[in-house]
KETI-198451 format. One record per residue (C-alpha): residue number from 1; residue in three letters; z, x, y. Coordinates in pm, 1 decimal, decimal comma. Example, Ala and Ser with C-alpha at 12.3 -4.5 7.8 and 13.67 -1.06 7.14 Angstrom:
BEGIN
<lumvo loke="1" firo="Ala" w="780,0" u="1230,0" v="-450,0"/>
<lumvo loke="2" firo="Ser" w="714,0" u="1367,0" v="-106,0"/>
END
This chain:
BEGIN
<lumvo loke="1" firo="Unk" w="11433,2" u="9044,5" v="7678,5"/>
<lumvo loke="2" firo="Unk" w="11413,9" u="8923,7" v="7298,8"/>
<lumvo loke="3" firo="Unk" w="11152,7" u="9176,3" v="7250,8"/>
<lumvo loke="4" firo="Unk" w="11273,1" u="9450,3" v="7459,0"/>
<lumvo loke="5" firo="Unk" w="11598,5" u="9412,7" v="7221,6"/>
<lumvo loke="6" firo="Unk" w="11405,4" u="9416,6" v="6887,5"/>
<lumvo loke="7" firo="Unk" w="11192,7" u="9735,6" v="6994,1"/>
<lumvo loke="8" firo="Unk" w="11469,1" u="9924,0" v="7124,5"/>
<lumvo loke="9" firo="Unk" w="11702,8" u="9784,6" v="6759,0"/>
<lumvo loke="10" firo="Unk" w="11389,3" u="9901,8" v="6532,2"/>
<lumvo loke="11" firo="Unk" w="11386,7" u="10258,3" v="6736,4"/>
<lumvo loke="12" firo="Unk" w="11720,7" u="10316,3" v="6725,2"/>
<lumvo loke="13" firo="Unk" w="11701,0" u="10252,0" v="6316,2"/>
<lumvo loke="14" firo="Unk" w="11418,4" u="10502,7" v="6296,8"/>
<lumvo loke="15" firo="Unk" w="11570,1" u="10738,3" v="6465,3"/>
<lumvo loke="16" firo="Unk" w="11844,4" u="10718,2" v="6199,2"/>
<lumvo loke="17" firo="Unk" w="11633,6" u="10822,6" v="5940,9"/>
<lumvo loke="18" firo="Unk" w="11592,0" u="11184,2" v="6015,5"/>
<lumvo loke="19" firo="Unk" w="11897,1" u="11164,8" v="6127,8"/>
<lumvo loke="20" firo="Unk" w="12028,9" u="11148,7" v="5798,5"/>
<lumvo loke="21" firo="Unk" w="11748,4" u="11397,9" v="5667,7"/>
<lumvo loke="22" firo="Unk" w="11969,4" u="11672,8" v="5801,3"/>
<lumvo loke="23" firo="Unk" w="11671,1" u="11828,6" v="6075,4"/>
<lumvo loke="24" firo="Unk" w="11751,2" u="12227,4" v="6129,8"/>
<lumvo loke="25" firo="Unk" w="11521,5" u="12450,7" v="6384,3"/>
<lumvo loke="26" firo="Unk" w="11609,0" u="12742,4" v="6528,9"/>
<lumvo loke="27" firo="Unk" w="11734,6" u="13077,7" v="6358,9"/>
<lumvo loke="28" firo="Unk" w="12064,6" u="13252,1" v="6388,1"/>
<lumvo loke="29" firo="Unk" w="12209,9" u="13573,0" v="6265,3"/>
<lumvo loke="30" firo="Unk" w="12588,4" u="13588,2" v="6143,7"/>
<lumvo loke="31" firo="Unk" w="12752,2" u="13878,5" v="5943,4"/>
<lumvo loke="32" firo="Unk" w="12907,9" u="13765,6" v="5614,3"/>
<lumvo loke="33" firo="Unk" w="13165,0" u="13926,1" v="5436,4"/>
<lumvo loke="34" firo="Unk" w="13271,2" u="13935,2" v="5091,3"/>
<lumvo loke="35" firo="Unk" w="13656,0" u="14079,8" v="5034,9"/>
<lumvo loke="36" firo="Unk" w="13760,2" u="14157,0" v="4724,1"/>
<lumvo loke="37" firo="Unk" w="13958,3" u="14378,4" v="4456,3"/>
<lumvo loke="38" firo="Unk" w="13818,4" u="14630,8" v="4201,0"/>
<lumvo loke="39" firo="Unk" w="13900,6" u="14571,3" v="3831,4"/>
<lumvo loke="40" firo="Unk" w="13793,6" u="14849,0" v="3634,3"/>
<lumvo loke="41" firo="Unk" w="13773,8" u="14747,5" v="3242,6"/>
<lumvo loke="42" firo="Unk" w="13844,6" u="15032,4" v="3004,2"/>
<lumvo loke="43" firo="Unk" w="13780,9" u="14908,7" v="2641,5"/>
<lumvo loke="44" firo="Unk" w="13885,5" u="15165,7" v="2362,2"/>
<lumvo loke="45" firo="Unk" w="13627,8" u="15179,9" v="2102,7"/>
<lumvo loke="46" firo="Unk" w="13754,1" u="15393,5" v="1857,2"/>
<lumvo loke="47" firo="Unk" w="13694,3" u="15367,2" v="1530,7"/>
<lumvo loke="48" firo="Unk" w="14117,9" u="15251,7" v="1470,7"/>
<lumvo loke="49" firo="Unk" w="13991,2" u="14942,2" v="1709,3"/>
<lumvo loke="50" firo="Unk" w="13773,8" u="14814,5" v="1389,4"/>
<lumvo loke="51" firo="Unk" w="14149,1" u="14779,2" v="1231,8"/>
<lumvo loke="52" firo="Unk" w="14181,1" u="14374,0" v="1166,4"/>
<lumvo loke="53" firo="Unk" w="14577,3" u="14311,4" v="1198,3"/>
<lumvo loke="54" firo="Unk" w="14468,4" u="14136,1" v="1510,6"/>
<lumvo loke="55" firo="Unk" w="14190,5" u="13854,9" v="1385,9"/>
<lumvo loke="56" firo="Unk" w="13924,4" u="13962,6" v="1378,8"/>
<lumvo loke="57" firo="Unk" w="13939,8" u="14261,5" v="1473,6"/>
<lumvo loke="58" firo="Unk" w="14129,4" u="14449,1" v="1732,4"/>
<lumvo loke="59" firo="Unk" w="13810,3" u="14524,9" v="1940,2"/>
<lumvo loke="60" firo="Unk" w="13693,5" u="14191,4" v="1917,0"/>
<lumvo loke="61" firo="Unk" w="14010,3" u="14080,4" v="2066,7"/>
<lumvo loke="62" firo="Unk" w="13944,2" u="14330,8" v="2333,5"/>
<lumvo loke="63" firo="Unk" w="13634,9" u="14206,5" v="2402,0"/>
<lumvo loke="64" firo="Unk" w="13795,5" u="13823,9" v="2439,2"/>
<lumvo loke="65" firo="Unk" w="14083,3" u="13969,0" v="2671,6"/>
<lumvo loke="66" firo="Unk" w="13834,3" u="14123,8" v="2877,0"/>
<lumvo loke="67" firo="Unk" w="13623,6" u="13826,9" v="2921,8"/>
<lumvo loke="68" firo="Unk" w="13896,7" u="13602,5" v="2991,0"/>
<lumvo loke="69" firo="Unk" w="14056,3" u="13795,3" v="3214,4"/>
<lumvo loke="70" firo="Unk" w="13680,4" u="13869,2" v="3424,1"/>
<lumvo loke="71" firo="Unk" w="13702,3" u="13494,1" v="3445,2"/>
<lumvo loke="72" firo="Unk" w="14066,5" u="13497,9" v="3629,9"/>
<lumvo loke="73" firo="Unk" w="13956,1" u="13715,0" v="3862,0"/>
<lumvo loke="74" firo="Unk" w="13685,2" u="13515,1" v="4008,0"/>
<lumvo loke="75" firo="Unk" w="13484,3" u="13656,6" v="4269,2"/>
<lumvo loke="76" firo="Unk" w="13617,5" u="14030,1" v="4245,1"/>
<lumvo loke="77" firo="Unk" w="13428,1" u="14315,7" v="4182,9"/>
<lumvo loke="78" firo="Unk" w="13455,5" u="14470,3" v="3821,3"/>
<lumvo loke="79" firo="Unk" w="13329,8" u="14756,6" v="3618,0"/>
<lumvo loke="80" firo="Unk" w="13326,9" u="14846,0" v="3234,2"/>
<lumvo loke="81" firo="Unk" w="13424,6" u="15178,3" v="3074,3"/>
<lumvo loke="82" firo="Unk" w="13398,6" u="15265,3" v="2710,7"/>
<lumvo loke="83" firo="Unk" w="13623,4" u="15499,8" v="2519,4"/>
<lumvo loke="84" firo="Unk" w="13689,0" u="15707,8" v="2233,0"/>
<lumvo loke="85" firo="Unk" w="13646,7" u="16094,1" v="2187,0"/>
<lumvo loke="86" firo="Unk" w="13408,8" u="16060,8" v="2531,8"/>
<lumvo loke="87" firo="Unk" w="13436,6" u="15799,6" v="2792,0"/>
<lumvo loke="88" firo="Unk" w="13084,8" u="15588,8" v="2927,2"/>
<lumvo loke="89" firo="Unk" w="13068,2" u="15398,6" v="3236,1"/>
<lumvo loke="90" firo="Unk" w="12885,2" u="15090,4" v="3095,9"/>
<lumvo loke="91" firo="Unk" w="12899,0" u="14907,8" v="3412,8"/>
<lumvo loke="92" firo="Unk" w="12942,8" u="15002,1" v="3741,0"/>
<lumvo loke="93" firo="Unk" w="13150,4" u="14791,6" v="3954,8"/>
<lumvo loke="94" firo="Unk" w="12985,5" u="14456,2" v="4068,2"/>
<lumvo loke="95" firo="Unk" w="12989,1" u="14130,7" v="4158,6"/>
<lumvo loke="96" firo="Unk" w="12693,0" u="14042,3" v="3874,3"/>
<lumvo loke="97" firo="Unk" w="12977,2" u="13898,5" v="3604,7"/>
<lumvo loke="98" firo="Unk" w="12736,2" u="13814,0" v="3373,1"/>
<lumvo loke="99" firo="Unk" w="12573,7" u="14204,6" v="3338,2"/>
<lumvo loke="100" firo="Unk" w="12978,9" u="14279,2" v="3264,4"/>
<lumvo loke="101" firo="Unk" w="12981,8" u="14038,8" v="2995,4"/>
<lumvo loke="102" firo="Unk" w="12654,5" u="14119,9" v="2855,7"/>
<lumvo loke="103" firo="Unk" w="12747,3" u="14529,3" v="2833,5"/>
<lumvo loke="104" firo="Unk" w="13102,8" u="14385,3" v="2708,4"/>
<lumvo loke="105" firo="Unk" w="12938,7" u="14199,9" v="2388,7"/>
<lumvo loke="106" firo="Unk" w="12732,7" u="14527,1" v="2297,2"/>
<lumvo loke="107" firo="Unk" w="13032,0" u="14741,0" v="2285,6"/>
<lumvo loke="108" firo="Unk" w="13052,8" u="14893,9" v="1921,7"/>
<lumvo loke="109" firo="Unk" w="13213,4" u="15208,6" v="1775,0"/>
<lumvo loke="110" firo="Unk" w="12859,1" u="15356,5" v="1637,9"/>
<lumvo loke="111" firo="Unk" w="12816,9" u="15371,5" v="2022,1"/>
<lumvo loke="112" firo="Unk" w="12969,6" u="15594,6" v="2081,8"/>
<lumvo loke="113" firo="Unk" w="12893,9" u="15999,5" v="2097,7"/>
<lumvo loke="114" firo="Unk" w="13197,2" u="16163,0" v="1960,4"/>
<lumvo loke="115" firo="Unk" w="13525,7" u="15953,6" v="1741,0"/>
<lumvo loke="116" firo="Unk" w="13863,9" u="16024,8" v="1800,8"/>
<lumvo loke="117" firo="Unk" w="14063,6" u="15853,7" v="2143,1"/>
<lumvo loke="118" firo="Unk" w="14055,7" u="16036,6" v="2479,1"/>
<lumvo loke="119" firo="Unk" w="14229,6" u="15774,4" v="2648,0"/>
<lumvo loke="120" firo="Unk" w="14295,3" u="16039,6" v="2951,7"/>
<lumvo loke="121" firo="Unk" w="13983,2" u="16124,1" v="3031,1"/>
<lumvo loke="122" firo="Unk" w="13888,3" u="15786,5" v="3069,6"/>
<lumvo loke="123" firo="Unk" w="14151,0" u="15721,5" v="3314,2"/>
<lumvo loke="124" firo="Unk" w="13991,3" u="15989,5" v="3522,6"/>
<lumvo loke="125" firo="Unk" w="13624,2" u="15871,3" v="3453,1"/>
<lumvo loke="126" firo="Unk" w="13760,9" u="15519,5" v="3637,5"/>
<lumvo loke="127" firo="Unk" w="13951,8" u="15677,4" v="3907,2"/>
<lumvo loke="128" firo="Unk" w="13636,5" u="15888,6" v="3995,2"/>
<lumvo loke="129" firo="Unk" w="13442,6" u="15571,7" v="3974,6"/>
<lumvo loke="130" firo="Unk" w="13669,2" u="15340,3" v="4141,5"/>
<lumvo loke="131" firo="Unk" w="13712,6" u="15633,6" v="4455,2"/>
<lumvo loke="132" firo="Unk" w="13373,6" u="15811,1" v="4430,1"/>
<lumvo loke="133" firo="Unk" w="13499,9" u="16124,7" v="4432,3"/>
<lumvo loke="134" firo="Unk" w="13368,8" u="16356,3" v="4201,0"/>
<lumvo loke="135" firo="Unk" w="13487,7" u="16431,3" v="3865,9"/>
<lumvo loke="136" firo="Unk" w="13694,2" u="16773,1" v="3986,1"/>
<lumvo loke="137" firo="Unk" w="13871,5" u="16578,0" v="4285,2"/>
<lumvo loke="138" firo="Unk" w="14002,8" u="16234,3" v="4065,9"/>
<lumvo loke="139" firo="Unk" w="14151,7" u="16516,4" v="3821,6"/>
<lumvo loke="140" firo="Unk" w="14317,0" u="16745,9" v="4067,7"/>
<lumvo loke="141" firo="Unk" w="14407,8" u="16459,6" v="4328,5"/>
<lumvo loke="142" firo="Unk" w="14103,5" u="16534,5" v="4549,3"/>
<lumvo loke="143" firo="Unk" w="14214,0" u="16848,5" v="4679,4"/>
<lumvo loke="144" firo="Unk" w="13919,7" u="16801,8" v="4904,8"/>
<lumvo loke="145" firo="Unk" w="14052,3" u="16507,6" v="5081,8"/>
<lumvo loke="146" firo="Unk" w="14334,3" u="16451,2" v="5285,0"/>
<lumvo loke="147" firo="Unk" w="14603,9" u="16189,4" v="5174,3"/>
<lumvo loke="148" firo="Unk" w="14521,5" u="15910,8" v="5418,2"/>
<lumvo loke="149" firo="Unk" w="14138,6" u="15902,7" v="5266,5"/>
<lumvo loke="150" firo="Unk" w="14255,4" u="15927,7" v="4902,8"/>
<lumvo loke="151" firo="Unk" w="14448,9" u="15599,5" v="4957,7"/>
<lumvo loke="152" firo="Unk" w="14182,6" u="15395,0" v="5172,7"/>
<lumvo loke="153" firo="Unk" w="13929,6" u="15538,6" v="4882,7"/>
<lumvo loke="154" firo="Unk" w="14153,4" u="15349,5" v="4636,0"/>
<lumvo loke="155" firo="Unk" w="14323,2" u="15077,3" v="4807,2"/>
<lumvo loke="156" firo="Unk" w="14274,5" u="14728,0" v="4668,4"/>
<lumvo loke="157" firo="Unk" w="14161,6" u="14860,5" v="4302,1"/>
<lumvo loke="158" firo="Unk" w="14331,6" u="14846,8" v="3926,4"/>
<lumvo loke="159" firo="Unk" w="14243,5" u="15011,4" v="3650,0"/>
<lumvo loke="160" firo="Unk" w="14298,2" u="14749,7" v="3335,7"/>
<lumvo loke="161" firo="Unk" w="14304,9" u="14973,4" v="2956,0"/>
<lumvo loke="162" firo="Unk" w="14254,4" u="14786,6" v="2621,1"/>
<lumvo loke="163" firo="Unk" w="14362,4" u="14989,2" v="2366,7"/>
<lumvo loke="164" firo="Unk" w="14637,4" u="15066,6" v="2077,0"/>
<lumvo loke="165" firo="Unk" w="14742,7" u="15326,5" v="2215,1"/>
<lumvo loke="166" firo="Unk" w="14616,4" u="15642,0" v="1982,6"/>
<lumvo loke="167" firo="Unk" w="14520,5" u="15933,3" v="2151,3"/>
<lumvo loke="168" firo="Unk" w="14460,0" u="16266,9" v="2116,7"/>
<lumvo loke="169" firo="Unk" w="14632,9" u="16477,4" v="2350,2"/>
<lumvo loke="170" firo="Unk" w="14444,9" u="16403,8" v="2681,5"/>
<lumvo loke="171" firo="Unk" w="14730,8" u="16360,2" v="2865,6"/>
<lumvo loke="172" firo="Unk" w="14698,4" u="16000,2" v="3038,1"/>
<lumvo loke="173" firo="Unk" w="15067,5" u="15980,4" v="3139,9"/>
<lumvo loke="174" firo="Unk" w="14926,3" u="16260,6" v="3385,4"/>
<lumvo loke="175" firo="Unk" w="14553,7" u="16090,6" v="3463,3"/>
<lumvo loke="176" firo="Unk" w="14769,4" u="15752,1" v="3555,8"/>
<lumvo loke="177" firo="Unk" w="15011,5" u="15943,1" v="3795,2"/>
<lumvo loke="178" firo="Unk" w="14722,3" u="16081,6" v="3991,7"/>
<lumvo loke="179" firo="Unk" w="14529,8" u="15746,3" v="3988,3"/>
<lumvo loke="180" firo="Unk" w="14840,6" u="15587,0" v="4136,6"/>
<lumvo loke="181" firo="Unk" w="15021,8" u="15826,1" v="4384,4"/>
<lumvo loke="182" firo="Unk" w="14691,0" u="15994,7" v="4490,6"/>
<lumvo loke="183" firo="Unk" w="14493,5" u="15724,1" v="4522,5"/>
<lumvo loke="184" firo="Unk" w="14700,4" u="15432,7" v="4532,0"/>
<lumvo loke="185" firo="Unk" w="14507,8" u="15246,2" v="4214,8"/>
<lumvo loke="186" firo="Unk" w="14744,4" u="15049,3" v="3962,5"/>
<lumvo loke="187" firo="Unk" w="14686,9" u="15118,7" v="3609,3"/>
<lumvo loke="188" firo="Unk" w="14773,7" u="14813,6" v="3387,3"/>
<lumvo loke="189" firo="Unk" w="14811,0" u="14893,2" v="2959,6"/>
<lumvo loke="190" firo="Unk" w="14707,7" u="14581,9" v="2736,9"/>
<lumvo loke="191" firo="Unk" w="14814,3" u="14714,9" v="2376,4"/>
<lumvo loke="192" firo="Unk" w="14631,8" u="14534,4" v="2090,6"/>
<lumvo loke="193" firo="Unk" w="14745,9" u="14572,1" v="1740,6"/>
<lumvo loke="194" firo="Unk" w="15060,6" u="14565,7" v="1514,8"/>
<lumvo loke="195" firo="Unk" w="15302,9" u="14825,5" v="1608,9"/>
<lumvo loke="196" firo="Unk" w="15540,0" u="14847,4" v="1330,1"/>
<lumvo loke="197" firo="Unk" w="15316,8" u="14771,7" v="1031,3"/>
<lumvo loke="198" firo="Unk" w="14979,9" u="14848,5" v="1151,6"/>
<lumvo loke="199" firo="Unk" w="14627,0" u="14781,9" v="997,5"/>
<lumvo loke="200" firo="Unk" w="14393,3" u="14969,4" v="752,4"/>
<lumvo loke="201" firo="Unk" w="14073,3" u="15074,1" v="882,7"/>
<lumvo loke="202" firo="Unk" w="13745,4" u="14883,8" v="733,3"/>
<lumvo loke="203" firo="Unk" w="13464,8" u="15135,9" v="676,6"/>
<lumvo loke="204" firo="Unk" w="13112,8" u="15031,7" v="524,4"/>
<lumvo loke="205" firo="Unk" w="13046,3" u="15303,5" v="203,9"/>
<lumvo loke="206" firo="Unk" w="12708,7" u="15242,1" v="99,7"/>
<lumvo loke="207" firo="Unk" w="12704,0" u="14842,4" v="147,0"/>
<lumvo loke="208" firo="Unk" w="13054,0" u="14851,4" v="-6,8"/>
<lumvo loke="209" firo="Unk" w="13329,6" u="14722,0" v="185,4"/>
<lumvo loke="210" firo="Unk" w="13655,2" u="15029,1" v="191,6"/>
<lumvo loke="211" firo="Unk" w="13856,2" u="15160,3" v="387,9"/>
<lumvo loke="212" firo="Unk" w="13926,2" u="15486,7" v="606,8"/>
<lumvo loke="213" firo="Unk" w="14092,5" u="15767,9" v="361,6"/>
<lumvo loke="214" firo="Unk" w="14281,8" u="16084,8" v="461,8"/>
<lumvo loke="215" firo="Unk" w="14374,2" u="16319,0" v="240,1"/>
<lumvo loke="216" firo="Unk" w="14357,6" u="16092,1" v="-48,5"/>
<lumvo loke="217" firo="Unk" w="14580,8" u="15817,7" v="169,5"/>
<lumvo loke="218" firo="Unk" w="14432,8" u="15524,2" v="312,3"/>
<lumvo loke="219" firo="Unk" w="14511,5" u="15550,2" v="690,9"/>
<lumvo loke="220" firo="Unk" w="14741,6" u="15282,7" v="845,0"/>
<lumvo loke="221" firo="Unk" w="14629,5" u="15273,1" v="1228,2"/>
<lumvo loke="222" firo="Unk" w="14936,9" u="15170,0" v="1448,4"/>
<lumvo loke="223" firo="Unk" w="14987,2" u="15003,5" v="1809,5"/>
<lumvo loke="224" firo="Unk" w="15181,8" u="15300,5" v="2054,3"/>
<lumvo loke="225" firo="Unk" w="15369,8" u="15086,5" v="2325,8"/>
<lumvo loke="226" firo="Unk" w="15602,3" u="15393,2" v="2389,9"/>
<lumvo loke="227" firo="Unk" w="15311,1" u="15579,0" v="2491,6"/>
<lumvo loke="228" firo="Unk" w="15121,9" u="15223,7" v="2689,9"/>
<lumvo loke="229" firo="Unk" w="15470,9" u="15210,9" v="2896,5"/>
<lumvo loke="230" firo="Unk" w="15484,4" u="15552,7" v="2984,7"/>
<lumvo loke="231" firo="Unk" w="15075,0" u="15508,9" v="3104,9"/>
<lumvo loke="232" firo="Unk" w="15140,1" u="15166,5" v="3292,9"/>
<lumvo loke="233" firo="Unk" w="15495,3" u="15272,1" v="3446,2"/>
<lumvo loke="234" firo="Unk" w="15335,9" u="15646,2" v="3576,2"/>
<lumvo loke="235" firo="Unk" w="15026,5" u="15419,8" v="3715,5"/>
<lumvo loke="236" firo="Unk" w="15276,9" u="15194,1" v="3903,6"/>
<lumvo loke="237" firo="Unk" w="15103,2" u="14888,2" v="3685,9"/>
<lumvo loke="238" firo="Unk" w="15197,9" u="14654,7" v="3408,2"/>
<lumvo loke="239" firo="Unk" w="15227,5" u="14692,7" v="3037,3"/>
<lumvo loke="240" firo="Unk" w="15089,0" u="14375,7" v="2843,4"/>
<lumvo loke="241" firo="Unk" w="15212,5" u="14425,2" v="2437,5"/>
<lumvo loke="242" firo="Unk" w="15001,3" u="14175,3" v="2318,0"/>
<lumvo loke="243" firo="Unk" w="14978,2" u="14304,7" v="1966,0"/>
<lumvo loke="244" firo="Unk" w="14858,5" u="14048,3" v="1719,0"/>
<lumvo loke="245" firo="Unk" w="14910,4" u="13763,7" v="1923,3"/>
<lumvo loke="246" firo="Unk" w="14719,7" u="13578,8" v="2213,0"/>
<lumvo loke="247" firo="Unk" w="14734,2" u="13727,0" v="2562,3"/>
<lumvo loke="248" firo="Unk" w="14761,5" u="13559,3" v="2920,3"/>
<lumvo loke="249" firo="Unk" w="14467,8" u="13710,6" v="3090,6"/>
<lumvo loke="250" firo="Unk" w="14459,2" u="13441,4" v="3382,2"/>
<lumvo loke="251" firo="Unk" w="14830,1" u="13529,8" v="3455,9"/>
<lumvo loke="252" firo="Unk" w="14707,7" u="13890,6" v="3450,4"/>
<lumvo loke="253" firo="Unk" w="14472,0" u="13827,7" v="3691,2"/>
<lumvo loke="254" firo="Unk" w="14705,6" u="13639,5" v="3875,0"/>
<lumvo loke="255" firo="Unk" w="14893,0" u="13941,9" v="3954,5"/>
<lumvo loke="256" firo="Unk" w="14645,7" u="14224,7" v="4005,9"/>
<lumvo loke="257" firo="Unk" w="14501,5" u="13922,7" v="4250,5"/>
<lumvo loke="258" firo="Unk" w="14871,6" u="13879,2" v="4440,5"/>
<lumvo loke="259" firo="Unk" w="14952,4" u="14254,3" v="4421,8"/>
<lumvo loke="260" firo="Unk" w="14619,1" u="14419,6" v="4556,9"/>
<lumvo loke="261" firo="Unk" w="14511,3" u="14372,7" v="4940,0"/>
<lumvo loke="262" firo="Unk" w="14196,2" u="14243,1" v="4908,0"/>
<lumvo loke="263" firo="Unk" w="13909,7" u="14477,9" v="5083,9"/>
<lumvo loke="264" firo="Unk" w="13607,2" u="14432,2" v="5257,7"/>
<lumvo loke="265" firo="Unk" w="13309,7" u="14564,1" v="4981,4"/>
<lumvo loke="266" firo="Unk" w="12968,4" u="14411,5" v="5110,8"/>
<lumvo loke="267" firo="Unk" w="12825,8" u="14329,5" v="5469,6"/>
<lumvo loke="268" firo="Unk" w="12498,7" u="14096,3" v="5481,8"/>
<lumvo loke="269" firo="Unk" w="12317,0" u="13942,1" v="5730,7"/>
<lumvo loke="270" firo="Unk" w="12282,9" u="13568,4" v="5654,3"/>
<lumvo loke="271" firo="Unk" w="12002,3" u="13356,5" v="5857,2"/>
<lumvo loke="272" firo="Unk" w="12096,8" u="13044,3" v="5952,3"/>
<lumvo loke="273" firo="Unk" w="11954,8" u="12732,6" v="6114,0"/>
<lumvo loke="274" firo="Unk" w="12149,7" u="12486,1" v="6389,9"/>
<lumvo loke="275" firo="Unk" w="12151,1" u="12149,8" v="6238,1"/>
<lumvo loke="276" firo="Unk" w="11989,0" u="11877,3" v="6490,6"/>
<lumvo loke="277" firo="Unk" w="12065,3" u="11568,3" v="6343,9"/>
<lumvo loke="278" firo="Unk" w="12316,2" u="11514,1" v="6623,7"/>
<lumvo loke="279" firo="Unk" w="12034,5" u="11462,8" v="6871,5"/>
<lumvo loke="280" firo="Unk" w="11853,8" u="11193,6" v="6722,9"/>
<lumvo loke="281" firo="Unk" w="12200,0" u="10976,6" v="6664,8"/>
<lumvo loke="282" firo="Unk" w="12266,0" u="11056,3" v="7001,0"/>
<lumvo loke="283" firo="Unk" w="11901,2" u="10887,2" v="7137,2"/>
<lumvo loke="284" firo="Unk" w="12012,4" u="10602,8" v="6844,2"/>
<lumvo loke="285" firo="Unk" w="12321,1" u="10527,7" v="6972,1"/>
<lumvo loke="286" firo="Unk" w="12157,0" u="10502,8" v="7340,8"/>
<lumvo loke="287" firo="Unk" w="11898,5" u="10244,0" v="7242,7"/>
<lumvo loke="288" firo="Unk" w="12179,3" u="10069,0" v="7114,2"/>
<lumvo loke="289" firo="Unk" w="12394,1" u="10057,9" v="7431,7"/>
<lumvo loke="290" firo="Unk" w="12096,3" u="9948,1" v="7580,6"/>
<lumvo loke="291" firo="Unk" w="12041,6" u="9638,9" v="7359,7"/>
<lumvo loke="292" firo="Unk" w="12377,8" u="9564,1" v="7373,4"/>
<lumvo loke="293" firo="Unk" w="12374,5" u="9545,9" v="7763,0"/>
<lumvo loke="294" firo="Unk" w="12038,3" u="9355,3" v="7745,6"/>
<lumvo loke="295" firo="Unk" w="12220,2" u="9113,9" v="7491,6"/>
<lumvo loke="296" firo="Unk" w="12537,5" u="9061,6" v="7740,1"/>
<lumvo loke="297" firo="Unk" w="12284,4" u="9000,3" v="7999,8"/>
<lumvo loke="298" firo="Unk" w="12082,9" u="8742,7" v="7838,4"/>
<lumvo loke="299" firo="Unk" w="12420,6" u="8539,6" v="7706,7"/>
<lumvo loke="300" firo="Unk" w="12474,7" u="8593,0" v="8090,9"/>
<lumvo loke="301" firo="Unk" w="12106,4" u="8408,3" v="8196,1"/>
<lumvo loke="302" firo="Unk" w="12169,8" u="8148,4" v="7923,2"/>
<lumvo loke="303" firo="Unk" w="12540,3" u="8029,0" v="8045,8"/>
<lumvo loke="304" firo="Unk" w="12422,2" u="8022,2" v="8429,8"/>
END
């Protein structure tokens, strides 16, 4: 009985070693999926952005408020517009926050086609990317669409602007209204810069450091929040007047997180395998009853 103990002990401790090697066999298909909100990023990059009343520069603290506030959303989907006289759709909207980031840090004015600040036609360039409607429908509230549609092609997403606010009469009181009541998307104004002082413009003149002149007057860019509120309140969103100062982007994201119903935006099929460690501690924990009766009986033989 000694040895039929120590056999069936010495088993039941190898049988604990795979055990605790986590064994998996067999395959298994489950449907995973990954809910979310849309953040669209719209970064002006007009050449007034260059204006440094906000250290370094106002677009640099665009760029920083953008990051930051990628990182507060966590596992959402986001997207990257650039503005000034033409908006670009530098990132489409993705889960990849590190290709954001990356077409974030090349952002520069020289990038862009035409100067100037269109700051309503890239509110519609977002909404049409956001919805995926064309061009035609985001502008005229997708007169090809019924209501119900519009909203479910919108619901869950935010449009978030960096900017100071100049623009050039591309009416984005308008392009928020339709983003919001047509398609249910939140618009949300950061403005960057001073607003009652303002900044001069730093322009490079043949290696020489000057700045932007006008008529023989150096041009003082200023922060708009009258016209942010108007864009934020029409977009049923938030306006941020960060100016010169430091922002709360993780707040930010806070609320776009608490105020959007998350949707689902990606189905895959994940392969799994059953774990099967169970059935070796199960044949352990036999061998051990066993020795443990086998003990009991041989206390038993011993006594009589």
């Amino acid at each position: 009985r000694s040895t039929r103990r120590a056999v069936l002990l010495g088993a039941a401790i190898l049988l604990l070693v795979p055990a605790l090697m986590d064994p998996r066999g067999g395959k298994s298909l489950e449907t995973v999926e990954q809910r979310s909100v849309d953040v669209m990023v719209v970064v002006d990059v007009s050449r007034s952005m260059l204006a440094e009343d906000a250290t370094p520069n106002r677009l640099a603290r665009a760029k920083q408020f953008a990051s930051d506030l990628v990182e507060g959303v966590g596992s959402d989907r986001v997207g990257l517009i650039e503005f000034a006289g033409v908006p670009s759709l530098r990132c489409p909207l993705t889960f990849n926050h590190r290709s954001f980031r990356t077409q974030l840090e090349s952002l520069s004015p020289q990038a862009t086609i035409r100067g100037g600040s269109m700051l309503g036609d890239a509110i519609r360039l977002a909404t049409t990317s956001l919805t995926g409607t064309t061009a035609k429908g985001a502008i005229s509230g997708g007169a090809d669409q019924d209501a119900a549609a519009r909203q479910d092609a919108g619901a869950g997403k935010a449009i978030v602007i960096l900017t100071d606010g100049e623009d050039m009469q591309s009416e984005p009181v308008e392009a928020a209204a339709v983003a919001a009541t047509d398609f249910g998307i939140r618009v949300v104004t950061i403005g960057i810069g001073d607003a009652r002082d303002g900044g001069r413009i730093p322009v490079d003149a043949r290696g020489q450091r000057r700045y932007l002149v006008h008529e023989g007057q150096e041009v003082w860019s200023k922060m708009d929040p009258s016209l942010l509120k108007q864009v934020a309140d029409a977009g049923n969103g938030y306006f941020v007047e960060a100016g010169v100062e430091q922002a709360d982007m993780a707040q930010l994201a806070g609320l776009l997180s608490a105020g959007l119903e998350k949707q689902t935006r990606q189905r895959s099929a994940v392969s799994t395998k059953q774990p099967l460690f169970q059935v070796f501690v199960a044949l352990a924990l036999a061998l051990l009853v066993t020795e443990s009766l086998l003990l009991a009986r041989t206390k038993e033989g011993i006594s009589q």
